[in-house]
Phi, psi and omega in degrees: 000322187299310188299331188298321201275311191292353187280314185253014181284302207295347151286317153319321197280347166285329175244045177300312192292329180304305184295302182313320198274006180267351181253000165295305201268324192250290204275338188310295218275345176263347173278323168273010161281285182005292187311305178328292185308342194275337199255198212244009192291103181253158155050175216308310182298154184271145170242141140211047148292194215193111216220017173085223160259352196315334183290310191264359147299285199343310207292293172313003164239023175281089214267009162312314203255005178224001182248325198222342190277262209311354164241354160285307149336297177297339179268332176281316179284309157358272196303301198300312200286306190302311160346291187243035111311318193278288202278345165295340169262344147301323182309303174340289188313313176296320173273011179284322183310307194094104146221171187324084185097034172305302207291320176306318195300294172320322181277329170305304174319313192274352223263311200299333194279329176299343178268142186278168196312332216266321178263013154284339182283345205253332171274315189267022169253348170260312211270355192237008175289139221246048203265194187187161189044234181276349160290314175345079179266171174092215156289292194344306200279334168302328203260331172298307160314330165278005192042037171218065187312326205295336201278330188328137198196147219265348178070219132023258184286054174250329182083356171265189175303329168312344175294312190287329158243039158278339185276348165300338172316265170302022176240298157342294162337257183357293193272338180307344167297281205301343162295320186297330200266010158279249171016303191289309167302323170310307200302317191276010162281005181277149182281150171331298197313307176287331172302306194326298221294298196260027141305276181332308217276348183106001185265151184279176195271004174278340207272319177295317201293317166346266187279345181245280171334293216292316177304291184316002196241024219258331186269000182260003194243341155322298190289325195281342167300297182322320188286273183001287177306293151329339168301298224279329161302323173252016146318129178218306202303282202295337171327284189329301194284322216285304176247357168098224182244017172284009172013036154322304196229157189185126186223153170316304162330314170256356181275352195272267212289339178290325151323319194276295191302315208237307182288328160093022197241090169296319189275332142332301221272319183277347161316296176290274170024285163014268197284348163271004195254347160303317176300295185263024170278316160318329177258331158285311168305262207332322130014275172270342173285317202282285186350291201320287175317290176297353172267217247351303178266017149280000000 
C-alpha cells in the first residue's frame, strides 16, 4: 500500500491544483446552474427555492423555444457538420496527394480557425450583406457585377430557414481547416505496406483508398463529428455579432441569454443552459463509452 502511495503520490499532488480548480470551477459551477434552474430565481435578487421541472415544462410550451430555437440549431449543426466534413476532406485528400508547396497550403487552410467567432461574423456579415444599389456589399454586389443580380440574396436577414444555414457558411470556413488537418493525419497514419499490398493485388488507386484507406479513417471521422457537434451546440458568439439584436435568427445559445440578461429570468436561462449541456453530453458520452470499449479489446 505504502509502495502505491509513494508511486502516485508525488504525482497526484502536481495536478492537485488542476483537479481542485476543475471541480470548482467547471463541475462546482455546472452543479449551481442545475440548482438554478430548479428554482424560481427572477431579477437581481437570488431565489433559492426549489419549483421542481417547472422551468423545462415552461420552455417546452415555450413555441420560441420548440418552433423556432430548436430547429433552427438542428439545421445549423446539420449544415456546419456536414459542411466541413465535406470540405475538410477534400483539402485532405488533395494534400494527401502530394502537391507543390504543401505546407503553404496547409497553413492557409489552417489560418481561418486562429480568428476568432467574432471577427469572423463580422467579415461574413459584410460579405453576406443584404443592401441593393449602392449600398450593396459582398457576394451580392460581387453577383451585381457578374449580370448576375437575379441571385441577390437576403442571406441572413431573410427570417427563413435559410437564414440559419447561411451562417453555417463561416462557421464552416472557420473550422474546415482543423478537419483537414484530422483527415490528413489519419490518411498519413495508413502504413505504406497495406496501399502496397493491394497494389500487387490489382486494385486501382480509387480501390486502394476505398476499400484500405477509407475503413481506417472512420474514428477519425468520429471525433471530428463530435467536436463539430459540441461547437455548433454551444455556438453564441457568431450568432450575436452576425445578426446583433435584430432577432432575426435565433437558437437556444441566444435565446439563454437574452432571458438571463435583458429579461432578467435567471432560473429559465440556467434551464437552457442545461439542456445544451444535455445536448451535448448526448453526443460526447456515447463517445467516450465506444473509445473505452475499443482500448479495452486492444
Amino acid at each position: 500500500m505504502m509502495r502505491r502511495i509513494r508511486a502516485w503520490g508525488p504525482g497526484l499532488v502536481l495536478i492537485l491544483p488542476s483537479l481542485i480548480a476543475l471541480a470548482v470551477f467547471v463541475y462546482g459551477f455546472l452543479g449551481w446552474n442545475i440548482r438554478v434552474s430548479l428554482s424560481s430565481w427572477r431579477g437581481l435578487a437570488p431565489a433559492h427555492d426549489f419549483v421542481g421541472l417547472r422551468n423545462y415544462i415552461a420552455l417546452f410550451s415555450d413555441q420560441r423555444f420548440t418552433e423556432f430555437d430548436v430547429p433552427n440549431i438542428a439545421i445549423f449543426t446539420l449544415v456546419f457538420v456536414a459542411g466541413s466534413l465535406a470540405i475538410g476532406f477534400v483539402m485532405a485528400l488533395l494534400l494527401d496527394r502530394g502537391v507543390t508547396g504543401e505546407n503553404a497550403f496547409r497553413s492557409v487552410y489552417l489560418f481561418p480557425m486562429a480568428i476568432s467567432f467574432i471577427a469572423t461574423a463580422i467579415i461574413w456579415r459584410w460579405l453576406m450583406d443584404n443592401g441593393s444599389g449602392e449600398s450593396e456589399t459582398g457576394i451580392n454586389k460581387l453577383l451585381a457585377g457578374a449580370g448576375l443580380g437575379a441571385l441577390h440574396s437576403d442571406w441572413f436577414k431573410s427570417g427563413s430557414r435559410w437564414a440559419i444555414a447561411a451562417i453555417a457558411l463561416p462557421a464552416g470556413w472557420s473550422l474546415s481547416g482543423y478537419v483537414m488537418s484530422l483527415f490528413l493525419a489519419g490518411m498519413r497514419g495508413v502504413p505504406e505496406e497495406l496501399r502496397e499490398a493491394a497494389r500487387v493485388d490489382g486494385a486501382s488507386e480509387p480501390r486502394v483508398f476505398w476499400h484500405v484507406v477509407r475503413p481506417m479513417l472512420l474514428p477519425v471521422m468520429m471525433s471530428a463529428v463530435v467536436i463539430l457537434t459540441h461547437i455548433s451546440l454551444k455556438t453564441f458568439d457568431l450568432f450575436y455579432a452576425m445578426d446583433q439584436k435584430n432577432i432575426k435568427i435565433d437558437t437556444p445559445a441566444l435565446y439563454m441569454w437574452f432571458t438571463t440578461f435583458d429579461g432578467g429570468f435567471y432560473a429559465r436561462g440556467a434551464a437552457i443552459a442545461t439542456l445544451l449541456l444535455l445536448g451535448v453530453a448526448t453526443v460526447i458520452v456515447p463517445y467516450i463509452w465506444y473509445s473505452v470499449r475499443v482500448e479495452r479489446r486492444r
